[in-house]
mmCIF file as Biopython writes it, N, C-alpha, C and O atoms, coordinates in Angstrom:
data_model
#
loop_
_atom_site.group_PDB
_atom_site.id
_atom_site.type_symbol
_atom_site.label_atom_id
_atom_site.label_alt_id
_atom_site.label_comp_id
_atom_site.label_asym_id
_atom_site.label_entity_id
_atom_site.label_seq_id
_atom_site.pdbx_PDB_ins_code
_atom_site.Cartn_x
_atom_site.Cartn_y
_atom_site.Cartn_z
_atom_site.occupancy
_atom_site.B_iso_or_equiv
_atom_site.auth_seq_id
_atom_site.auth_asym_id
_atom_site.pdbx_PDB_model_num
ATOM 1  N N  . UNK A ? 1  ? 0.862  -1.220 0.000  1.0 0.0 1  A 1 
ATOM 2  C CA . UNK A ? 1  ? 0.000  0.000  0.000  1.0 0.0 1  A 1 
ATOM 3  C C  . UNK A ? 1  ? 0.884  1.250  0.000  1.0 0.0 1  A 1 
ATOM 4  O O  . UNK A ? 1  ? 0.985  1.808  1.093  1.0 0.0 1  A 1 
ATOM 5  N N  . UNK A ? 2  ? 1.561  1.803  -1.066 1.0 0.0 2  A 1 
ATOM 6  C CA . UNK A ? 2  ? 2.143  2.808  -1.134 1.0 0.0 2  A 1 
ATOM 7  C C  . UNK A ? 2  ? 1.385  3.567  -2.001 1.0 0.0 2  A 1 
ATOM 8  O O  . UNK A ? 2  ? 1.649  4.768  -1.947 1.0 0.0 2  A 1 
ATOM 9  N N  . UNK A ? 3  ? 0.382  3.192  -2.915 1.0 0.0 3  A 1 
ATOM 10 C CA . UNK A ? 3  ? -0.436 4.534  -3.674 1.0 0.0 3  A 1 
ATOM 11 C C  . UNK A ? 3  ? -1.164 5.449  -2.559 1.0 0.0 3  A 1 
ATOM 12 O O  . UNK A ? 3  ? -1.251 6.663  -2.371 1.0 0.0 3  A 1 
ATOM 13 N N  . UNK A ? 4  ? -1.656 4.263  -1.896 1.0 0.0 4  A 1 
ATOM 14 C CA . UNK A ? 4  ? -2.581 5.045  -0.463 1.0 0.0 4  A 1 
ATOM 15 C C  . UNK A ? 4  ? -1.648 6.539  0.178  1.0 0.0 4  A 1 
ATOM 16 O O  . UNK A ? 4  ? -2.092 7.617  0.573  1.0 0.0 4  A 1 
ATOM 17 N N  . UNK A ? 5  ? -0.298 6.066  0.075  1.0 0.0 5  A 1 
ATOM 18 C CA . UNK A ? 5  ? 0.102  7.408  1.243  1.0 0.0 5  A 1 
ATOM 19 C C  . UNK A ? 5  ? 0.466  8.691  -0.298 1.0 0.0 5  A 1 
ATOM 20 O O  . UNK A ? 5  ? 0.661  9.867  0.010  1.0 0.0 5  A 1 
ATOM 21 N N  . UNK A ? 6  ? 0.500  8.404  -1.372 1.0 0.0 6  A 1 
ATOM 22 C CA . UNK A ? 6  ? 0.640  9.719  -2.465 1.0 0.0 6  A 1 
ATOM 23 C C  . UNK A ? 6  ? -0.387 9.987  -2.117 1.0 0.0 6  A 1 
ATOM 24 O O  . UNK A ? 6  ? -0.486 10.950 -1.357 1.0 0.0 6  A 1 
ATOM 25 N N  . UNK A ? 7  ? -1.369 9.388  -2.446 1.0 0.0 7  A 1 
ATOM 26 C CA . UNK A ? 7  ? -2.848 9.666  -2.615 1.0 0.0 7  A 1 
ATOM 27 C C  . UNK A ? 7  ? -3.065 10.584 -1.329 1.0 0.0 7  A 1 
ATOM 28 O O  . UNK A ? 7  ? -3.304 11.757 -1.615 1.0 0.0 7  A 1 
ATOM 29 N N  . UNK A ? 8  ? -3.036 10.331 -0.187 1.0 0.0 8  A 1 
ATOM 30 C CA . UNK A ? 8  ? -3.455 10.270 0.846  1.0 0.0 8  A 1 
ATOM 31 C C  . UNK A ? 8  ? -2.398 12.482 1.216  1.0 0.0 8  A 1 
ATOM 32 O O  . UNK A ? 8  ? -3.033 13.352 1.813  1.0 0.0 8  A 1 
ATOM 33 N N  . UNK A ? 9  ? -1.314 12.680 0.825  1.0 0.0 9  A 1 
ATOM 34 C CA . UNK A ? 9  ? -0.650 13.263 0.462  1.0 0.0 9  A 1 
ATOM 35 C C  . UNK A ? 9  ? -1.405 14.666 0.398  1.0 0.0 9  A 1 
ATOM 36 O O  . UNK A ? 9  ? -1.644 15.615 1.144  1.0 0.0 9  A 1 
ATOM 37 N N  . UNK A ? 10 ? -1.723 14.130 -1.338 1.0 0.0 10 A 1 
ATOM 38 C CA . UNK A ? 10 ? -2.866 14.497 -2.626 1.0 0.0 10 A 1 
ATOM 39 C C  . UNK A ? 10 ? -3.810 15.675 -1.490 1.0 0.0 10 A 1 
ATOM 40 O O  . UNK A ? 10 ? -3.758 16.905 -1.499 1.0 0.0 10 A 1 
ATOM 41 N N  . UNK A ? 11 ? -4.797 14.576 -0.395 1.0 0.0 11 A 1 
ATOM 42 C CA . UNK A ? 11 ? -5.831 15.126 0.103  1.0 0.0 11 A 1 
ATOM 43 C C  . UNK A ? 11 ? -5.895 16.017 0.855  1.0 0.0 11 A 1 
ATOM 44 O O  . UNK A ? 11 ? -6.837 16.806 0.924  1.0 0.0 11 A 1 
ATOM 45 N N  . UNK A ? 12 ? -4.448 16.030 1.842  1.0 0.0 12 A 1 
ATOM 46 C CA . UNK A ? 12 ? -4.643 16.869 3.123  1.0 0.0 12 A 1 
ATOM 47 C C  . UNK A ? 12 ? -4.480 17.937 2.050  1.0 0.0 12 A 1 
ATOM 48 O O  . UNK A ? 12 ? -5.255 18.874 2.242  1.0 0.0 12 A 1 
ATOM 49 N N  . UNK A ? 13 ? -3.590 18.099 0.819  1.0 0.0 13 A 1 
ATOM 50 C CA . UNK A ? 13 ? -3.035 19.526 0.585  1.0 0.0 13 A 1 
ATOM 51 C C  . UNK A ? 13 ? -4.200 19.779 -0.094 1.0 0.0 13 A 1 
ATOM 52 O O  . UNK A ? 13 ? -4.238 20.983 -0.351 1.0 0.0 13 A 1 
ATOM 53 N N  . UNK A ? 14 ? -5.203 19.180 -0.517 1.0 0.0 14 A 1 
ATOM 54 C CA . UNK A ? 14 ? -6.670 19.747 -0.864 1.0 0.0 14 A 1 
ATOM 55 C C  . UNK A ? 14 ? -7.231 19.598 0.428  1.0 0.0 14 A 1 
ATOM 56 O O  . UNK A ? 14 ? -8.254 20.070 -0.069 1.0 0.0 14 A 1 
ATOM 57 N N  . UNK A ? 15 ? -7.511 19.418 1.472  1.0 0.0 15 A 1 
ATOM 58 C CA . UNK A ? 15 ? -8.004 19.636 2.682  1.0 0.0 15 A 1 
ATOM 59 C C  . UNK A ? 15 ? -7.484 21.114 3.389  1.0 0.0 15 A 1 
ATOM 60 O O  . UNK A ? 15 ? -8.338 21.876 3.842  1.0 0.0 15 A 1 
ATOM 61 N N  . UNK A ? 16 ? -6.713 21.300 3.424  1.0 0.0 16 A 1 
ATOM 62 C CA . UNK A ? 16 ? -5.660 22.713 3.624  1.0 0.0 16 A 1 
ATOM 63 C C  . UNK A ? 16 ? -6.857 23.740 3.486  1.0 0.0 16 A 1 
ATOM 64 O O  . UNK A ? 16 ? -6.644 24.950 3.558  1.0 0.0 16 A 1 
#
């Protein structure tokens, strides 16, 4: 499960 943590990455900096 390494797409999960880009992905996961991806969201907080759209969560921001």
């Amino acid at each position: 499960a390494e797409k999960i943590q880009e992905q996961a990455e991806q969201l907080w900096s759209s969560y921001s």
